[in-house]
C-alpha positions as CSV (number, residue, x, y, z in Angstrom):
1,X,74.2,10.0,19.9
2,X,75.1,10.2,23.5
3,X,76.6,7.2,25.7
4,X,75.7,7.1,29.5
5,X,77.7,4.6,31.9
6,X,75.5,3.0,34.4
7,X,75.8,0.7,36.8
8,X,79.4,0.2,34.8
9,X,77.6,-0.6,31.4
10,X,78.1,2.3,28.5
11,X,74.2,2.7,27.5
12,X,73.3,4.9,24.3
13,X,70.1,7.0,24.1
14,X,68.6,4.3,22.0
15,X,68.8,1.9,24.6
16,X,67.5,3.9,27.6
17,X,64.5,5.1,25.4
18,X,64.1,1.0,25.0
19,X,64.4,-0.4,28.6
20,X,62.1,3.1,29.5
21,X,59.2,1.9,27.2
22,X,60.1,-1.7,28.4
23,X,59.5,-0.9,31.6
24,X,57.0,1.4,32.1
25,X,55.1,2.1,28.6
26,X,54.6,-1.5,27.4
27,X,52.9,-2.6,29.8
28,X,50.0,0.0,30.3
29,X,49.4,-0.4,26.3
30,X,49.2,-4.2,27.3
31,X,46.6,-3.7,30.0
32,X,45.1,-1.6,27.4
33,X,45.0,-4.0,24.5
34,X,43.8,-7.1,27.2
35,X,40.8,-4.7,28.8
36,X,39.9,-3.7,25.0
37,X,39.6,-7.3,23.9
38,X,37.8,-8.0,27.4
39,X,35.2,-5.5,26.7
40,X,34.8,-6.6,22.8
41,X,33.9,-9.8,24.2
42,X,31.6,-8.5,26.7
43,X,30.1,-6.8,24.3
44,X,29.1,-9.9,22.3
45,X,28.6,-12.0,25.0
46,X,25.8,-8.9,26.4
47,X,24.5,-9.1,23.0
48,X,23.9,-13.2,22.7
49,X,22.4,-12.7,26.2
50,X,19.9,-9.8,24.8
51,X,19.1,-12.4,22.1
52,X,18.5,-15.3,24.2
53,X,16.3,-13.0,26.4
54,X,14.4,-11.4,23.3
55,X,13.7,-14.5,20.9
56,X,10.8,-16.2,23.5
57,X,9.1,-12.5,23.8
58,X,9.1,-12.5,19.9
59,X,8.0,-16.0,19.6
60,X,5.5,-15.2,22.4
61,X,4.6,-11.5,20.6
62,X,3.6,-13.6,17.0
63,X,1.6,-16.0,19.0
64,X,-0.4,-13.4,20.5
65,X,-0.5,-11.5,17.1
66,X,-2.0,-15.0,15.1
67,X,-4.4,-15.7,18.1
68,X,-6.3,-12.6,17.4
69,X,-6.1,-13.4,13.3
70,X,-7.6,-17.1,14.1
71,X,-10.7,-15.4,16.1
72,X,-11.4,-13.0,14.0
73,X,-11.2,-15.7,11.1
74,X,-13.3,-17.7,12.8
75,X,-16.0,-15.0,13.7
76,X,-16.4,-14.2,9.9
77,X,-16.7,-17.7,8.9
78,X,-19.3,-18.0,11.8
79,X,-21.2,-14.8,10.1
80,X,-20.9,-16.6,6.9
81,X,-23.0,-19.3,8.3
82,X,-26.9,-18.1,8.1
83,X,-29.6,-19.3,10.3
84,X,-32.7,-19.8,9.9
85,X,-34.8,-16.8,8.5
86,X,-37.4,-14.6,10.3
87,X,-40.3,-15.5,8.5
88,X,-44.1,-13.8,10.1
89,X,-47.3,-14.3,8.5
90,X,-50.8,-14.6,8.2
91,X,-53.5,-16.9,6.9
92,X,-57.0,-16.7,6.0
93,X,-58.3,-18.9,8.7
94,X,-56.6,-21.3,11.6
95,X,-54.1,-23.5,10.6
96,X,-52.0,-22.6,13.4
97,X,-51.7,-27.0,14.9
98,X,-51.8,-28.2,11.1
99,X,-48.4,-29.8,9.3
100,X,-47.1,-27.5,6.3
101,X,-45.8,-28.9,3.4
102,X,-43.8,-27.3,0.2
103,X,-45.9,-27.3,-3.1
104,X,-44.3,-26.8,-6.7
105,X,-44.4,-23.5,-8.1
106,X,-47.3,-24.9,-10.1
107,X,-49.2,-26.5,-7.2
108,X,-49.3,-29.6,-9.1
109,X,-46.8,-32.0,-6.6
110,X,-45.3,-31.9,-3.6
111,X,-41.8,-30.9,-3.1
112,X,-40.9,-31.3,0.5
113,X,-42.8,-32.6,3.7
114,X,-41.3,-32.9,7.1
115,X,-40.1,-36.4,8.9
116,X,-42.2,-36.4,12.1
117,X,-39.2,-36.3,14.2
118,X,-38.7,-32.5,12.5
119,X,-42.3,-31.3,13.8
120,X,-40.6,-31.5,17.5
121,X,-37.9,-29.8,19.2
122,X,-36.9,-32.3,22.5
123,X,-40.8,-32.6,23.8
124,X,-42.1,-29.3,22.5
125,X,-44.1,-29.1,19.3
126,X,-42.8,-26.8,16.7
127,X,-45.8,-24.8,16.1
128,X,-46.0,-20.9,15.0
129,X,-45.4,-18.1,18.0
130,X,-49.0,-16.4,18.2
131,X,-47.9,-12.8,17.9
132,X,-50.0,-9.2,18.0
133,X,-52.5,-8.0,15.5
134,X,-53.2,-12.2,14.0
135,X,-49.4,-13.0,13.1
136,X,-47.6,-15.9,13.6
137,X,-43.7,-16.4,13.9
138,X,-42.9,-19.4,11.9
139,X,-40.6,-22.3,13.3
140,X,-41.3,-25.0,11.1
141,X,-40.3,-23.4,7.6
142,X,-43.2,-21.8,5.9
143,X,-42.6,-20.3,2.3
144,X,-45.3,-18.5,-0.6
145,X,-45.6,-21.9,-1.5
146,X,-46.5,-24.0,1.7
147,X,-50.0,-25.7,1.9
148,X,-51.3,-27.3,4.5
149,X,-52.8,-30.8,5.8
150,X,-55.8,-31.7,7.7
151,X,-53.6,-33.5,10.1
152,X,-52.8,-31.7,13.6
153,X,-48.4,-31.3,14.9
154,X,-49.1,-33.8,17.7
155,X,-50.7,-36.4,15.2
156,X,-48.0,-36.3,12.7
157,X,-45.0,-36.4,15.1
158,X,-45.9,-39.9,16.4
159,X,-45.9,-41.6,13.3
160,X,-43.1,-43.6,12.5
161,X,-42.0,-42.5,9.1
162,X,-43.8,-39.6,6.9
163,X,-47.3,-40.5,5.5
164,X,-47.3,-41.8,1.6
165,X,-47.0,-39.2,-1.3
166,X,-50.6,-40.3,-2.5
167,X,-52.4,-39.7,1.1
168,X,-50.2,-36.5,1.7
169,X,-51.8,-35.3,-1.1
170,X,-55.2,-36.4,0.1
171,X,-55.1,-34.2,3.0
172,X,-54.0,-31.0,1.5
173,X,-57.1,-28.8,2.4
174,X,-55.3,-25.1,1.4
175,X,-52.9,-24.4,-1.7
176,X,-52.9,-21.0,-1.1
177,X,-53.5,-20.3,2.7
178,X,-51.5,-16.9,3.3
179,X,-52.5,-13.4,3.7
180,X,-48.9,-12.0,4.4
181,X,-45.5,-13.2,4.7
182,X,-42.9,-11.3,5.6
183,X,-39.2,-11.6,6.2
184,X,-37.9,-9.9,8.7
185,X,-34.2,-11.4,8.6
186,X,-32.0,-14.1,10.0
187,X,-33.2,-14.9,13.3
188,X,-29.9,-14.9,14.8
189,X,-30.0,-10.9,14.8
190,X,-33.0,-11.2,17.5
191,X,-32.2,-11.3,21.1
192,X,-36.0,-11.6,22.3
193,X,-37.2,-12.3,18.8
194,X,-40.8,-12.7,19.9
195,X,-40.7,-9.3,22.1
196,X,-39.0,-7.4,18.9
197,X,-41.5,-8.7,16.3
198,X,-44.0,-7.5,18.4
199,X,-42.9,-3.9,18.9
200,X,-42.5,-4.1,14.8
201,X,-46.3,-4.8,14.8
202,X,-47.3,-2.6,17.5
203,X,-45.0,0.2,15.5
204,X,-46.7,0.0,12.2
205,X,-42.9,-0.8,11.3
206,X,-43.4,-4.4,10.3
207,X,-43.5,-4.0,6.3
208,X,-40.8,-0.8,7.0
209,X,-38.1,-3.2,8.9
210,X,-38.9,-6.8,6.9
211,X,-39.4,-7.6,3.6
212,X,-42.5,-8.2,2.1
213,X,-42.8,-11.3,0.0
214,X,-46.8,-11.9,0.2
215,X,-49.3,-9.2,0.7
């Protein structure tokens, strides 16, 4: 090993190579080792702020994903609910101003009759649509087994409460008052349900398009 005097002092190899990486090695590694750990940190600290930033547009992103779910939901629920049906028919003479009401099977009792309050929709009467060709477009709710009474819409919707059984049955004058009935679906496919029916009739597409349930 070789000796150097400097400055006086007698200085092996060992301890210049020492006081050299003192000096001027050991301090770059140490600016290296601080600016590594400053960047790992502002690594994670970039990170947490991507995370802050990203969690409301994910929260927002699945509200706007179940929003969608909850209308659609909702539509088929709502097509799940069926209105009223389409019902068009005929009968063998005017009874287009007389109440209906729902015979047995039999024809032997009646089954249901409407409150006078149902024969009026606010201050209209809730007769059948006169269509083409003799048909009517029910709005009352006529069926293959509706009769009907010798007592006119405007009569029986200012009564009170609904006649007795025994002088319902009194004024049946028709058990069996239909031509035709058809059903041509729910009414809530129609846009200008009146306007339709009639093309179906003017068509020859009636019995095609609806179903025929009296003829």
């Amino acid at each position: 090993m070789r000796k150097y005097y400097i400055n006086h002092l007698l200085i092996d190899d060992n301890q210049i190579f020492n006081n050299v990486f003192f000096y001027f090695i050991s301090p770059k590694i140490s600016i290296i080792f601080v600016y590594i750990y400053i960047m790992k940190k502002l690594h994670l600290i970039l990170i947490l702020i991507g995370i802050v930033f990203l969690l409301p547009s994910c929260k927002s992103k699945k509200i706007s994903e179940s929003v969608p779910n909850k209308v659609n939901e909702e539509q088929v629920m709502a097509s799940k609910i069926p209105s009223p049906p389409t019902i068009v028919y005929k009968t063998k003479r005017d009874y287009n101003n007389l109440v209906p009401i729902t015979l047995s099977e039999d024809k032997t009792r009646i089954v249901s009759y409407p409150h006078p309050n149902d024969l009026k929709n606010g201050d209209k009467l809730r007769t059948p649509t006169v269509l083409n060709d003799g048909y009517l477009l029910d709005n009352r709710g006529i069926n293959v087994n509706t009769a009907f009474l010798s007592i006119s819409y405007e009569v029986y919707s200012k009564l009170a409460e609904p006649l007795p059984m025994e002088d319902m049955w009194k004024l049946i004058i028709d058990d069996d008052p239909f031509v035709e009935i058809c059903n041509c679906g729910y009414r809530i496919k129609y846009q200008y349900i009146e306007k339709e029916i009639n093309e179906l009739i003017e068509n020859n597409e009636l019995h095609e398009k609806c179903n025929v349930i009296k003829k």
